[in-house]
Every structure is written in structure tokens, then in C-alpha cells.
C-alpha positions in Angstrom: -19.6 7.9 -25.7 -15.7 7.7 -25.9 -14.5 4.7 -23.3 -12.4 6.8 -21.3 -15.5 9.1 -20.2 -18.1 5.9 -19.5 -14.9 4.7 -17.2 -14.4 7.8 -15.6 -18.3 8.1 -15.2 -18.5 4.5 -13.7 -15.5 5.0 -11.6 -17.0 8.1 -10.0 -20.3 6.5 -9.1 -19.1 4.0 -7.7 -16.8 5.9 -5.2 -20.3 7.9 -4.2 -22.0 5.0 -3.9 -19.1 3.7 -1.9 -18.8 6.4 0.5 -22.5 6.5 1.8 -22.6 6.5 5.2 -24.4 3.1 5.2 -20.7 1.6 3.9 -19.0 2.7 6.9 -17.6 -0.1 8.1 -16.7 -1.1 4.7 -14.7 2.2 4.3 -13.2 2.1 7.7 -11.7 -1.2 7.0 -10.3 0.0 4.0 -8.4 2.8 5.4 -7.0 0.8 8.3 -5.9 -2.0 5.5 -4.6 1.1 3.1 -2.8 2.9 6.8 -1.3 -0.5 8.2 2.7 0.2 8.7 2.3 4.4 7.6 4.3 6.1 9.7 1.1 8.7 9.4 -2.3 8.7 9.1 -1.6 11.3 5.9 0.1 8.6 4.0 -3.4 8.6 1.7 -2.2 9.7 -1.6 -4.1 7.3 -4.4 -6.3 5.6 -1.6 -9.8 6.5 -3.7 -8.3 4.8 -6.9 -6.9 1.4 -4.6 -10.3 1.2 -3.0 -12.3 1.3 -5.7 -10.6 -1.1 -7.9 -8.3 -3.4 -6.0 -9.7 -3.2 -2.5 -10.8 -6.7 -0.8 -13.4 -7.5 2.0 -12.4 -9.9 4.1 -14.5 -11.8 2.3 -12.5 -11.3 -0.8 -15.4 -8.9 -2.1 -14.4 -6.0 -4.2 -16.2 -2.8 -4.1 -18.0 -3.7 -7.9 -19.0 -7.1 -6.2 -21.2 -5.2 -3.4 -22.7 -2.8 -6.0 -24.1 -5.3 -7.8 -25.0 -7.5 -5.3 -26.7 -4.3 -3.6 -27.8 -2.7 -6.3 -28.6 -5.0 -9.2 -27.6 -3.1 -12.2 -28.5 -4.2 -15.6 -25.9 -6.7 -17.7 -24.2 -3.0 -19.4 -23.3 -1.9 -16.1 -22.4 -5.0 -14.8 -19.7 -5.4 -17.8 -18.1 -1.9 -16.8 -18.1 -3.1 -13.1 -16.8 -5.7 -14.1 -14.0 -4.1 -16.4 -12.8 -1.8 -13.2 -12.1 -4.5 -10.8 -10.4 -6.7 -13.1 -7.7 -3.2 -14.2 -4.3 -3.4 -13.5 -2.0 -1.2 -11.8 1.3 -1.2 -12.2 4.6 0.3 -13.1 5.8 0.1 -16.9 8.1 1.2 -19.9 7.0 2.4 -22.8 7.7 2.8 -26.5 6.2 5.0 -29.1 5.4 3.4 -32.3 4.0 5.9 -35.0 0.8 7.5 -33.1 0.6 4.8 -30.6 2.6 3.4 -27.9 3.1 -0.5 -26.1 3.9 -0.3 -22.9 5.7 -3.6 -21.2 4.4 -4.2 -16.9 8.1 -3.9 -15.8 7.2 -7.0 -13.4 4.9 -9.4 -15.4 6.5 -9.0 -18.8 3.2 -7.9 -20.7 2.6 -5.9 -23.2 -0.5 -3.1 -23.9 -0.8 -1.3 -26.7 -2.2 2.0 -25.6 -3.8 4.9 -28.2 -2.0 7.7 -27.1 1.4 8.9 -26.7 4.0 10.6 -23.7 7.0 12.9 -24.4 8.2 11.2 -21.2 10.7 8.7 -21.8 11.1 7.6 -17.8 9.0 4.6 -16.1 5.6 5.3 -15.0 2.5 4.0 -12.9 -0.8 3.8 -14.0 -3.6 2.2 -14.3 -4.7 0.5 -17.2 -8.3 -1.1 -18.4 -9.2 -3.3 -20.8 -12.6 -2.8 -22.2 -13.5 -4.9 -25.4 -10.0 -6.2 -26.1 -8.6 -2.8 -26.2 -6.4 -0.8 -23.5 -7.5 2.5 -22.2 -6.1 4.7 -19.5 -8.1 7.1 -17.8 -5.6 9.3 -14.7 -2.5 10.3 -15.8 0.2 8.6 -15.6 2.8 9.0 -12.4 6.6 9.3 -13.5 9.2 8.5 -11.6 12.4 9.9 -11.2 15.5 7.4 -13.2 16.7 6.7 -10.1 13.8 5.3 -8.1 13.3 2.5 -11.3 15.9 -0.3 -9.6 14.5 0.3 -6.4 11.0 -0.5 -7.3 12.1 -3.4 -9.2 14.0 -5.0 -6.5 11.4 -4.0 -3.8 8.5 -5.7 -5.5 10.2 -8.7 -6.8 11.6 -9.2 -3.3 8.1 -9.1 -1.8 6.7 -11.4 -4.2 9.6 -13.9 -3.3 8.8 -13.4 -0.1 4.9 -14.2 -0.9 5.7 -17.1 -2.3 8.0 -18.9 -0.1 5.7 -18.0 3.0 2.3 -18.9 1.3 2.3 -20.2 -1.8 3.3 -19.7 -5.6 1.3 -17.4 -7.4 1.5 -16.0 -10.9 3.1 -12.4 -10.9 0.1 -11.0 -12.7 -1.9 -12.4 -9.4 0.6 -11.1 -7.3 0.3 -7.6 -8.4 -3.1 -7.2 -8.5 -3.9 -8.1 -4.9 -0.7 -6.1 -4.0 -0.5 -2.9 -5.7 -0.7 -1.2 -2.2 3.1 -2.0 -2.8 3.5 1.1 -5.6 0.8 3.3 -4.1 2.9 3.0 -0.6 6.1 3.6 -3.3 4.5 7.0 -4.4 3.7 7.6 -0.6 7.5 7.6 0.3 8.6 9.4 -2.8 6.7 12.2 -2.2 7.6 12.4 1.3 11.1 12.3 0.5 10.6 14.9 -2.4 9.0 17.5 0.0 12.1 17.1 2.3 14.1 17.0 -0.1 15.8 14.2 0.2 16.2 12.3 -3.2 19.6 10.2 -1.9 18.0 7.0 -0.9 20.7 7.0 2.2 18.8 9.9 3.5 15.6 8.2 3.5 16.1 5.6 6.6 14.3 4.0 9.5 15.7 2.5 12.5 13.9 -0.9 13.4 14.4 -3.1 16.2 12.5 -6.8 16.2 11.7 -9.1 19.7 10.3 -12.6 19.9 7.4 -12.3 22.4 6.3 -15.2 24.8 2.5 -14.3 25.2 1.1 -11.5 22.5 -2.3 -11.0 24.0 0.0 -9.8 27.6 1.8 -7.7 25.4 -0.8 -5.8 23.8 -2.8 -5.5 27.4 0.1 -3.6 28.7 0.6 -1.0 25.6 -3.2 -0.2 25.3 -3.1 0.1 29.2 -0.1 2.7 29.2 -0.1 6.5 28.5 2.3 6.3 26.7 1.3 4.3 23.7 -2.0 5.1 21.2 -3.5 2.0 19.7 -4.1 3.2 16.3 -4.8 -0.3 14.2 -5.9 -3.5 15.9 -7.2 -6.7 13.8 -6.9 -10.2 13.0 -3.9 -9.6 11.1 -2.1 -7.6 14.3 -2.0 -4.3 16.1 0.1 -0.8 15.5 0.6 1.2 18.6 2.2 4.9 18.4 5.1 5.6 21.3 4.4 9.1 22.2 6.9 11.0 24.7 8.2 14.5 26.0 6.5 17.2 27.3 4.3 17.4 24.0 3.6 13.7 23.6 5.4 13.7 20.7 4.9 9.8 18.5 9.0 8.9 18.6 7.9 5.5 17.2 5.7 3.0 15.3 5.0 -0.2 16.9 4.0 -3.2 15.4 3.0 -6.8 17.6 1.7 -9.3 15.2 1.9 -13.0 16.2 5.0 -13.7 18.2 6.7 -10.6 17.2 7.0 -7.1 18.0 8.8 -4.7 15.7 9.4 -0.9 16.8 10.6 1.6 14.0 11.8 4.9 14.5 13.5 7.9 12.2 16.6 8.3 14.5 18.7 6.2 16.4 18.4 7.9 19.8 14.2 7.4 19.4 15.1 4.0 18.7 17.6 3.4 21.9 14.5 5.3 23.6 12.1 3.3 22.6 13.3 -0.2 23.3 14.2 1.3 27.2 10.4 1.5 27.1 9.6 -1.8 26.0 11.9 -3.8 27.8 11.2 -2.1 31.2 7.1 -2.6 30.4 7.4 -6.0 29.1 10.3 -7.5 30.8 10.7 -11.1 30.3 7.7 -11.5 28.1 10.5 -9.7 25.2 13.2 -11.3 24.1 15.2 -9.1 21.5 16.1 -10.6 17.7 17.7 -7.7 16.1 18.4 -4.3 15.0 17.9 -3.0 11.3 18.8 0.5 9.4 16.2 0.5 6.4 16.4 2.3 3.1 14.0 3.5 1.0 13.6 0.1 -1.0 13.3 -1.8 2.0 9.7 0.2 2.8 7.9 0.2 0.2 6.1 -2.8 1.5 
């Protein structure tokens, strides 16, 4: 059987298998992980392929790992589990060479050699597998428009920096494998600003204000205890309320209290100046306000 139809095959039982009802919680954990930061719930474009290769428990399981430690599958099965947890996705150039074509991650440097061929010439994301030393896709690629390439570049490599300085150094190829939330958030915002038509990355903006707050666990009693905010993600990590208002209860604003710090963004500047009214008069001394930001597109992809 050709390799890209026992992938496709393995990656579709798994995903099943995945989605019983008995892995709820392990699916519902996933989609708050995949949502955290969307400005909607909608946001969901590529979260099947994510989840089944490059999601993590909080036990650092990934969805292969509970299969087999579920279902026991023989040593054949085991090596195609095996082969779709360990893929990579990620954003690369390409170059044809006869019938063929190498492909170089635009991030790690490496190279694939890949056995087919794309009339395309602009960057893509995929996802590519290595099964017995040789490099297979199975979707089709995504291409992006030329001038989305130095965005994506600068985004990622400033989020790894970031990674690195507050954590510690990892190797890139590490890095993008337990961040390639990164691009499928990247193709999120790309769409969104293709449907409204608004390709000029100074169109494509969010207006964020950042406080220091004194007591956290205050904070977040006093948003989940007001109309006026829906507390749509709460974990160890932090919690993401929605600031509703109007006549319609309209969401004006995504808001963010993680640790000592509470960061509200919003799509205008008057929902913004709104906004913090609301928090200051709710929280009052308790918030202490850092700063005010206008984002562009390459600022959000993370």
C-alpha cells in the first residue's frame, strides 16, 4: 500500500478513536489549549491535524501515546504511531530538481527531499512525515501570499527568542514542534483578514492595554461575579474573560489575567477606552496600569 494512503488511514483512526466520547476531557482540553488568546471560538481552522499530531497532555502525552497505551496495537502500528507524532509542521521554500523537489524549514535550516512537485513558487505550510528515511506529505500544502513570508519569519523567531530567554534554550527544531500552534494561529488570522479583505497589515490591528495586579485570585472573583464579563477559559496557565456591553451584550473585548497581569485587547480604540473605564472602576486599586499597545498582524500570531 502507497505510504501516503497507510498515513492518511492511520491519521483518520486515530482522530475516531480520539473523539469517542470516553476522551472528553482529553478533547476539551485540547480545544481550550488550541482557543487560548482567539478572539473567537471559530478560530478552529487545522485544529483536527494539531491535535492529532502535536497536541500534549499535561502530562506531555500525545494523542499516539494514549492509543497505544490504551489500545496496545501490534509493533506495525506502533511504528506509524509513532511516525505521526514525531511529523513536522512548518513553513518552507522549495525548489524543483528534475521530478522532485527539496524543500528547506524556513526556521530550522533543513532540508527534505520530497517526491512530487508544485507549480507554486511562494512559501508554504505543511506537514511533512518521515517514514523509513523518506519524506512524504499527505494534505496539501497551504500557500501564502509573498507578502505574509517576513511577517512569519520575524513572528516565529521573535517567539522563540522570547522562549528562550524566559525558559530555557531549546533547539529550533524543538521549538517548532511543540509550537506549531504559532502557524496554524498564522493561517487563523490570514483568513480572517482575507474574508474582510484586508490584506494591508496596517489594517489588521488590536488595541491592547496591560495592568500589574496586586491580588489575581480578587481579580478574577470580581469578573466571574459580574454581568458583564463571560469566563470562557480558566486554568493553571490563566483565565480569558469576554467584556460584553450594549443593549445586545455585544463582546467589546478579550481579557486576559494570568499571574500578576491583566491584559484587555480590543479591535477599536473607543472599545478599548471603554473597556479599561470598566476595569478600573471594578477593580480599583487592586489595578495598576503598565501600558498601552497598537498591534499588527505579526505581533498576533502568537
Amino acid at each position: 500500500m502507497e505510504t501516503k494512503v497507510i498515513l492518511q488511514d492511520a491519521v483518520d483512526k486515530l482522530l475516531f478513536w480520539a473523539l469517542n466520547e470516553k476522551h472528553a476531557d482529553v478533547v476539551k482540553h485540547a480545544t481550550e489549549v488550541f482557543l487560548k488568546g482567539s478572539e473567537s471560538e471559530l478560530e478552529m481552522q487545522g485544529f483536527n491535524d494539531w491535535f492529532i499530531h502535536d497536541y500534549r497532555t499535561k502530562e506531555n502525552k500525545s494523542i499516539s501515546d494514549l492509543y497505544i497505551a490504551e489500545e496496545s496495537p501490534d509493533q506495525d502500528e506502533v511504528k506509524i504511531l509513532k511516525v505521526l507524532s514525531s511529523s513536522v509542521f512548518s513553513a518552507f521554500e522549495r525548489m524543483a530538481i528534475k521530478d522532485k523537489m527539496i524543500v528547506k524549514d524556513l526556521f530550522t535550516k533543513l532540508d527534505y527531499l520530497l517526491d512530487e512537485n508544485f507549480e507554486s513558487s511562494s512559501v508554504m505550510l505543511v506537514r511533512i512525515y518521515t517514514m523509513d528515511h523518506k519524506h512524504t506529505l499527505v494534505e496539501s500544502p497551504e500557500f501564502l501570499p509573498d507578502e505574509y513570508k517576513s511577517m512569519l519569519v520575524k513572528g516565529m523567531l521573535e517567539k522563540y527568542n522570547e522562549y528562550c530567554r524566559l525558559y530555557a534554550p531549546v533547539q529550533m527544531e524543538t521549538f517548532i514542534k511543540e509550537h506549531s500552534l504559532v502557524l496554524y494561529r498564522f493561517l487563523n488570522i490570514i483568513d480572517s483578514t482575507a474574508t474582510e479583505q484586508a490584506l494591508d497589515e496596517d489594517e489588521f490591528i488590536v488595541h491592547q492595554s496591560t495592568y500589574i495586579i496586586k491580588e489575581s485570585p480578587k481579580a478574577h472573583t470580581l469578573m466571574k461575579n459580574n454581568e458583564n464579563f463571560i469566563l470562557s477559559l480558566d486554568d493553571e496557565a490563566g483565565a480569558v474573560f469576554k467584556l460584553v456591553a450594549g443593549e445586545h451584550k455585544e463582546v467589546i473585548a478579550e481579557i486576559v489575567l494570568a499571574d500578576d497581569r491583566l491584559e484587555i485587547e480590543c479591535t477599536s480604540a473607543n472599545a478599548l477606552d471603554h473597556s479599561k473605564e470598566v476595569i478600573e472602576d471594578l477593580l480599583e486599586e487592586n489595578a495598576t496600569h503598565l501600558k498601552d499597545e497598537v498591534l499588527h498582524i505579526d505581533d498576533l500570531i502568537g
